[in-house]
C-alpha positions in Angstrom: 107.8 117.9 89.1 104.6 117.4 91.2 105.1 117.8 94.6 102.1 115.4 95.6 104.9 112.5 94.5 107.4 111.2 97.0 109.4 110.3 93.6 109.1 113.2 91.0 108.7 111.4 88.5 112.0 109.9 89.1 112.0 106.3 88.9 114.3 104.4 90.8 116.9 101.6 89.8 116.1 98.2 90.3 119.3 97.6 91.8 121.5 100.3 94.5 123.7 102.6 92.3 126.0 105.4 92.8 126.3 108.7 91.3 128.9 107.0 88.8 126.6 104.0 87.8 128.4 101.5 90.4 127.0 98.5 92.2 126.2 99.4 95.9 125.0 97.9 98.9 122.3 99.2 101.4 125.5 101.1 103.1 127.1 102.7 99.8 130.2 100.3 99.7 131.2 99.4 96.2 129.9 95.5 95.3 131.6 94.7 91.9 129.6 92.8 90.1 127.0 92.2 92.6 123.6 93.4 92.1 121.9 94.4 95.4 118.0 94.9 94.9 116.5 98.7 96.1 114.0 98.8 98.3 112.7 101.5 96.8 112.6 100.2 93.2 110.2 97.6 94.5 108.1 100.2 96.7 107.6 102.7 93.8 106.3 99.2 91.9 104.2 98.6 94.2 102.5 102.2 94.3 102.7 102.9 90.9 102.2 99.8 89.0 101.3 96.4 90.6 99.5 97.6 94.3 95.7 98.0 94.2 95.6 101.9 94.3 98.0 102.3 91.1 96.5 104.5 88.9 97.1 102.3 85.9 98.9 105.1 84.2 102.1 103.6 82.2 103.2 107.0 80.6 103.6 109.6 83.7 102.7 107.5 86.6 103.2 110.4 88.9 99.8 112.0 86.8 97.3 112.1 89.1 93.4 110.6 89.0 90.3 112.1 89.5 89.0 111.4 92.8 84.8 111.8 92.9 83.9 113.7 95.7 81.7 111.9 98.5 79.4 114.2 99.6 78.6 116.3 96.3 77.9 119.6 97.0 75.3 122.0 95.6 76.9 124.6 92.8 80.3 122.5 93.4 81.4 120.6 89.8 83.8 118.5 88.5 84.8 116.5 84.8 85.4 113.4 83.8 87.8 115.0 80.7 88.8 118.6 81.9 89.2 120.8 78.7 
Protein backbone atom coordinates (compact mmCIF):
# COMPACT_ATOMS: atom_id res chain seq x y z
CA UNK A 1 0.00 0.00 0.00
CA UNK A 2 1.29 3.62 -0.14
CA UNK A 3 0.03 5.72 2.25
CA UNK A 4 0.37 8.99 0.06
CA UNK A 5 -2.96 7.38 -1.83
CA UNK A 6 -6.37 8.11 -0.54
CA UNK A 7 -7.24 4.69 -2.54
CA UNK A 8 -4.36 2.06 -1.97
CA UNK A 9 -4.25 1.03 -4.83
CA UNK A 10 -7.75 -0.02 -4.56
CA UNK A 11 -9.83 0.96 -7.39
CA UNK A 12 -13.32 1.54 -6.94
CA UNK A 13 -16.49 0.09 -8.72
CA UNK A 14 -18.09 1.95 -11.25
CA UNK A 15 -21.25 1.35 -9.87
CA UNK A 16 -22.19 1.19 -5.54
CA UNK A 17 -21.71 -2.47 -4.31
CA UNK A 18 -21.92 -4.34 -1.15
CA UNK A 19 -19.69 -6.67 0.53
CA UNK A 20 -21.69 -9.50 -1.39
CA UNK A 21 -21.45 -7.98 -4.91
CA UNK A 22 -25.11 -6.34 -4.69
CA UNK A 23 -26.48 -3.22 -6.41
CA UNK A 24 -26.72 -0.32 -3.83
CA UNK A 25 -27.72 3.11 -3.59
CA UNK A 26 -25.91 6.16 -2.08
CA UNK A 27 -27.70 4.90 1.36
CA UNK A 28 -26.76 1.05 1.20
CA UNK A 29 -30.43 -0.16 0.32
CA UNK A 30 -30.44 -3.12 -1.98
CA UNK A 31 -31.51 -1.81 -5.91
CA UNK A 32 -31.96 -5.12 -7.89
CA UNK A 33 -30.99 -4.60 -11.04
CA UNK A 34 -30.35 -0.99 -10.92
CA UNK A 35 -26.99 0.25 -11.32
CA UNK A 36 -26.29 3.42 -9.23
CA UNK A 37 -22.95 5.25 -10.49
CA UNK A 38 -20.10 5.88 -7.42
CA UNK A 39 -18.92 8.97 -6.88
CA UNK A 40 -15.83 7.78 -6.18
CA UNK A 41 -15.29 5.57 -9.26
CA UNK A 42 -15.54 8.79 -11.24
CA UNK A 43 -13.26 10.90 -8.70
CA UNK A 44 -10.41 8.29 -8.69
CA UNK A 45 -10.82 8.71 -12.81
CA UNK A 46 -10.49 11.87 -12.65
CA UNK A 47 -7.18 11.84 -10.46
CA UNK A 48 -5.72 9.04 -11.81
CA UNK A 49 -6.53 8.84 -15.41
CA UNK A 50 -8.45 11.61 -17.25
CA UNK A 51 -7.66 15.02 -14.82
CA UNK A 52 -4.67 17.15 -15.86
CA UNK A 53 -2.27 16.05 -12.94
CA UNK A 54 -2.68 12.16 -13.69
CA UNK A 55 0.43 10.70 -13.79
CA UNK A 56 -0.19 8.86 -16.95
CA UNK A 57 0.72 5.62 -15.24
CA UNK A 58 -1.86 2.71 -16.51
CA UNK A 59 -0.06 -0.19 -14.51
CA UNK A 60 0.08 1.12 -10.63
CA UNK A 61 -1.50 4.44 -10.81
CA UNK A 62 -0.98 4.86 -7.15
CA UNK A 63 3.22 4.93 -8.29
CA UNK A 64 4.30 8.11 -7.72
CA UNK A 65 6.27 10.80 -10.13
CA UNK A 66 9.25 12.57 -9.84
CA UNK A 67 8.64 16.01 -8.80
CA UNK A 68 11.84 18.44 -9.88
CA UNK A 69 12.71 20.50 -7.17
CA UNK A 70 12.27 24.42 -7.56
CA UNK A 71 14.93 25.90 -5.96
CA UNK A 72 17.90 23.30 -6.56
CA UNK A 73 20.09 23.17 -3.87
CA UNK A 74 23.90 23.06 -3.73
CA UNK A 75 25.24 19.22 -2.86
CA UNK A 76 21.30 18.19 -3.02
CA UNK A 77 20.65 15.46 -6.16
CA UNK A 78 18.07 13.78 -7.70
CA UNK A 79 17.47 11.07 -11.01
CA UNK A 80 15.58 10.85 -13.71
CA UNK A 81 15.80 6.65 -13.50
CA UNK A 82 16.78 5.87 -9.82
CA UNK A 83 18.89 2.56 -9.91
Amino acid sequence: MYSHSSYFREIPYKFLKDSYGRNIDKNGNLTGNIEVNNPYYKDFRDKWFEGPNHNKNDTNPSIPVLVRPTKPQEGVHYHETPH
